[in-house]
C-alpha positions in Angstrom: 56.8 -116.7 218.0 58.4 -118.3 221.2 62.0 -117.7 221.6 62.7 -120.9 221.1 60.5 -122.9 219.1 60.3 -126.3 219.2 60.6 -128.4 215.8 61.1 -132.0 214.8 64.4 -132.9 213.4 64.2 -135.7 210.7 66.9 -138.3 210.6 68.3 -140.3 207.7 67.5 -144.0 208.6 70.1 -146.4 209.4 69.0 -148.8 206.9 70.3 -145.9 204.3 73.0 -144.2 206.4 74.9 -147.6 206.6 74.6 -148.9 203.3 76.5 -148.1 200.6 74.4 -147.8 197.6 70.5 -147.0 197.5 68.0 -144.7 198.0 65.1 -143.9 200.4 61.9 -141.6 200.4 62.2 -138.6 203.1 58.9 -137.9 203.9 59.7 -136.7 207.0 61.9 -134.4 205.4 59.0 -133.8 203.0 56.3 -132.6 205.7 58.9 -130.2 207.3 59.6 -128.2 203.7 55.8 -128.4 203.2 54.4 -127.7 206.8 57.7 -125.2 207.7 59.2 -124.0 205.0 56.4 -123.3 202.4 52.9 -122.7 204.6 52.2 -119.4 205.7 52.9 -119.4 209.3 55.3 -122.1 209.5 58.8 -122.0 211.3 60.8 -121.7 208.6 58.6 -119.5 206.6 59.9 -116.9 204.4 57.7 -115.1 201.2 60.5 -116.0 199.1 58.8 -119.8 199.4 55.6 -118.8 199.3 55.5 -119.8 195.7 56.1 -123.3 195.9 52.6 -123.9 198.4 51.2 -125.8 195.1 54.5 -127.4 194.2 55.1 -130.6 195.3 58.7 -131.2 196.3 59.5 -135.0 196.8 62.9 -135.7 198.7 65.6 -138.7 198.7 67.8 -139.8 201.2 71.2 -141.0 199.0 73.7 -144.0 201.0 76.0 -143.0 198.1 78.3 -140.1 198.1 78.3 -137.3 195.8 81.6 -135.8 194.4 81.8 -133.0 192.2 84.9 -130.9 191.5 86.6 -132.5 194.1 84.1 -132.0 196.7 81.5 -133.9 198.4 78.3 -132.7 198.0 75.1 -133.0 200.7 72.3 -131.7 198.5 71.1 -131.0 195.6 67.8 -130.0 193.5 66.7 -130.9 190.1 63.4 -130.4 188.2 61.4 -133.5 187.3 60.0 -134.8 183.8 56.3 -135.0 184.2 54.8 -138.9 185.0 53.5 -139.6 181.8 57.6 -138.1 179.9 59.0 -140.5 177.3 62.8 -140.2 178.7 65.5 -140.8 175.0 68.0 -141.3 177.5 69.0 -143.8 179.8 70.4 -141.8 182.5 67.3 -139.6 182.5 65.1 -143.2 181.8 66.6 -144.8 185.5 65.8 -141.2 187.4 61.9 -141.8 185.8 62.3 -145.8 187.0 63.9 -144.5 190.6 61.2 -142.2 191.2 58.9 -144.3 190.5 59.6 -146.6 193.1 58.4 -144.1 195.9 55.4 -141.9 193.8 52.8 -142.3 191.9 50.8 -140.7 190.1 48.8 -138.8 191.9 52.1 -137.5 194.3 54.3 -137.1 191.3 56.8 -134.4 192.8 57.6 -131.3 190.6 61.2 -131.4 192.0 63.6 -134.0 193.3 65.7 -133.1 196.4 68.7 -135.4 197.2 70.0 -135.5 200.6 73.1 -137.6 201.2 72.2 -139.7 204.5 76.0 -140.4 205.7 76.7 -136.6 206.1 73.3 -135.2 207.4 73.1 -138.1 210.5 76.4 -135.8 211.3 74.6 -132.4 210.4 73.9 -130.3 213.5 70.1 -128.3 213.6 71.4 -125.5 212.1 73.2 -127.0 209.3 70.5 -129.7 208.4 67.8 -126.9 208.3 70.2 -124.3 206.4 70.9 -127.1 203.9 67.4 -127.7 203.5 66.2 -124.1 203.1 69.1 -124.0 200.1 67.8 -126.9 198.4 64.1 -125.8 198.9 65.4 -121.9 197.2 66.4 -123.7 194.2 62.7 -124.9 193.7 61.4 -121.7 191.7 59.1 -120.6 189.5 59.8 -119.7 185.6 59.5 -115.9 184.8 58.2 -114.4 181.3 60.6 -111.6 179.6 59.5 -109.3 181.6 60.1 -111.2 184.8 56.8 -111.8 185.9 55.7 -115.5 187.1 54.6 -118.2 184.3 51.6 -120.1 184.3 50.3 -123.0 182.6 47.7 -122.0 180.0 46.2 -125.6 180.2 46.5 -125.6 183.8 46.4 -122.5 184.8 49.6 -123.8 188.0 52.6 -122.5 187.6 55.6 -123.3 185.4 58.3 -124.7 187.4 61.5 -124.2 186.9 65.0 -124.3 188.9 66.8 -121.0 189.9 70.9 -120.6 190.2 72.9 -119.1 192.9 72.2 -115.4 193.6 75.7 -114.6 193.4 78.3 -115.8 191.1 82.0 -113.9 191.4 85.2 -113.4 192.9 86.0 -111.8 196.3 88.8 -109.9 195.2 86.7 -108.2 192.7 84.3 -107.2 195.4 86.9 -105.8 197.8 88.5 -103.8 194.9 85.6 -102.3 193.7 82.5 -102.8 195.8 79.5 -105.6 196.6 77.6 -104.0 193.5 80.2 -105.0 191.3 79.8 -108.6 191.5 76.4 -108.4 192.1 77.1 -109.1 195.8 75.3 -106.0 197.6 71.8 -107.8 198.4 74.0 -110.8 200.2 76.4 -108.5 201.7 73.3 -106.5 203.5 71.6 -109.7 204.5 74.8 -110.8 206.2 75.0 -108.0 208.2 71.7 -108.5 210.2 71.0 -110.8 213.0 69.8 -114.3 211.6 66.3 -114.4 211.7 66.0 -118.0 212.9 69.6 -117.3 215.4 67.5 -119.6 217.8 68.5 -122.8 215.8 71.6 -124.2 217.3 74.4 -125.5 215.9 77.6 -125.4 213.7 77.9 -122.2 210.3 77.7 -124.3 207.0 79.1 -123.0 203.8 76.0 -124.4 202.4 77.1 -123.2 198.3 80.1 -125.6 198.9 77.6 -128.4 200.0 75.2 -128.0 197.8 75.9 -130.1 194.2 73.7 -127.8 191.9 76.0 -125.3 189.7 
């Protein structure tokens, strides 16, 4: 790979960014995860995405801010109810209507990401692209008890499913009694190397704190 690849940044659009309620299909954003993120070869490619290369991941830019816990959020990723689901509630009923405004049928996404447009127009490379690649890890498939992959017996694709955050602690318990104690060692070890895609520019993000998925 060059040492310093070139890439196309997607934007929110103004028509979002500036408004104060709505939402907009990111297909930009969309042909990035799938061409970069999830292809074999791409520039963002990493095995642990491999999986999702017959998932399709539909994402939304969002004009409206999203607090939780005191804390604005920039992403999120949910699972979504099949095309044909029956929602019983009416908060799950106007995600089916809102989606169905930008898909049909045949591009029905198997997860939703959210991005919120005001603070990704101020999102450097390397934040944008480390949100994304956040969002995108939560897209995963289910395992079976024994931890193997799940697929559909009438389908024979995978069952999809969302995955938590790796590591779920305090740091005080990991500097009294080690990274394996909370879990922590894998992360810890990772940090320590060079970041394999260094060559983005741009600002760290604390990417847990922005993204909204517990």
């Amino acid at each position: 790979m060059d040492a310093n690849p070139t890439y196309v940044r997607p934007m929110p659009p103004e028509s979002v960014r500036l408004a104060s309620l709505g939402f907009a299909r990111a297909e930009d954003v969309e042909e990035v995860i799938r061409c970069e993120f999830t292809a074999r070869g791409g520039l963002f490619f990493d095995v642990e995405h491999f999986h999702l290369n017959q998932a399709r991941i539909g994402v939304l830019w969002a004009a409206s801010r999203h607090v939780d816990k005191g804390s604005e959020k920039a992403g999120t990723a949910q699972l979504v109810k099949p095309y044909d689901h029956q929602p019983t509630k009416w908060g799950e009923a106007m995600q089916m209507a809102l989606l169905r405004q930008f898909y049909a049928e045949h591009e029905w996404p198997h997860f939703r990401i959210t991005l919120s447009a005001p603070i990704c127009h101020h999102y450097d490379d390397k934040e944008f692209f480390a949100l994304t690649d956040h969002e995108v890890s939560h897209c995963a498939v289910a395992k079976d008890m024994f931890g193997c992959p799940r697929f559909s017996d009438a389908t024979g694709l995978p069952v999809w499913a969302t995955r938590p955050h790796d590591l779920e602690g305090f740091a005080g318990t990991t500097e009294r009694w080690g990274a394996a104690a909370t879990g922590a060692s894998g992360i810890v070890l990772a940090g320590l190397k060079q970041p394999r895609f260094h060559w983005v520019k741009g600002r760290d993000l604390d990417v847990r704190k922005a993204c909204g998925n517990v």
